[in-house]
N, C-alpha and C positions, 0 to 999 in steps of 0.2 A: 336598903334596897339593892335587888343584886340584878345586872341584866347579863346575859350569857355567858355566866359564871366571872365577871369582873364584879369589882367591890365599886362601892361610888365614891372611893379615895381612890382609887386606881382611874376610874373614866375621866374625876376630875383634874391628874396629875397628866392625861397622856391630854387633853382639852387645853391646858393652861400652857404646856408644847405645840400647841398646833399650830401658832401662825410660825413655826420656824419650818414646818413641812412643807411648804409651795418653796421657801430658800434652798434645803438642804436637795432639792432634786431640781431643782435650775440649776445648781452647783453642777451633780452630777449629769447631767442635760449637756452641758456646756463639757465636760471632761471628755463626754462620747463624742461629741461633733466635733470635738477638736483634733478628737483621733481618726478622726475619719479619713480616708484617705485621699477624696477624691475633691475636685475643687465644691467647697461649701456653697450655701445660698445666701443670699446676705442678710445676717445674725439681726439685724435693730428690724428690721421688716417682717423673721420671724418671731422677735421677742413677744410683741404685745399678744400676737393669741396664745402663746407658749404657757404667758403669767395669766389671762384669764382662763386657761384649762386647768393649770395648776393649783388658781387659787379655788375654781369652783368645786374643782375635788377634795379641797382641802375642806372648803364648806362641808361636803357631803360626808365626808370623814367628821368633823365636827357637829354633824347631828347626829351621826351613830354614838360616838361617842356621849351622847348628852342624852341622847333620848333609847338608845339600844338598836338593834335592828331591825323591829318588831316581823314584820311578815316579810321581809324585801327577800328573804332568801326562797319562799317559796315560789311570791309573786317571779322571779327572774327565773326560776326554775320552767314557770311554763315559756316563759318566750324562747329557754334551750328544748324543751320536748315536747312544747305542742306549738310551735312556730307557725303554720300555717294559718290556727284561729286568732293571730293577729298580724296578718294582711291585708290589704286592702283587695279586692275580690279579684280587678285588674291585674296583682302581681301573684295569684297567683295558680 
């Protein structure tokens, strides 16, 4: 079984990687704020939503990987070019 042009030893080899991906960009998360130059906001107050953004993306990377992308590229296509048929009537 093949999903957009990956092999199913390739989706399961980057799948059986993925809990190091929410690590490997906190890593670098933490390299950019540390360069930052101006006085920071205090790091333990922003960690907890930083790890559940990171890890729910990692989620959602790990059911592409498992399941493919099936329609998400089209479905996201319309909320960039037909944006107005999904708001709510007040916004817009």
């Amino acid at each position: 079984m093949e999903s957009e042009g990956w092999s199913v030893w390739r989706r399961l080899l980057y799948l059986a990687g993925a809990p190091l991906i929410p690590w490997i960009r906190l890593r670098r998360l933490l390299g950019q704020l540390r360069a930052y130059p101006h006085p920071r906001p205090h790091l333990l107050a922003m960690l907890p939503p930083i790890l559940v953004g990171l890890v729910s993306h990692t989620a959602g990377e790990c059911a592409a990987y498992a399941l493919g992308e099936g329609s998400a590229r089209m479905r996201r296509m319309t909320f960039e070019l037909d944006r107005r048929t999904h708001l709510r009537a007040e916004d817009r």
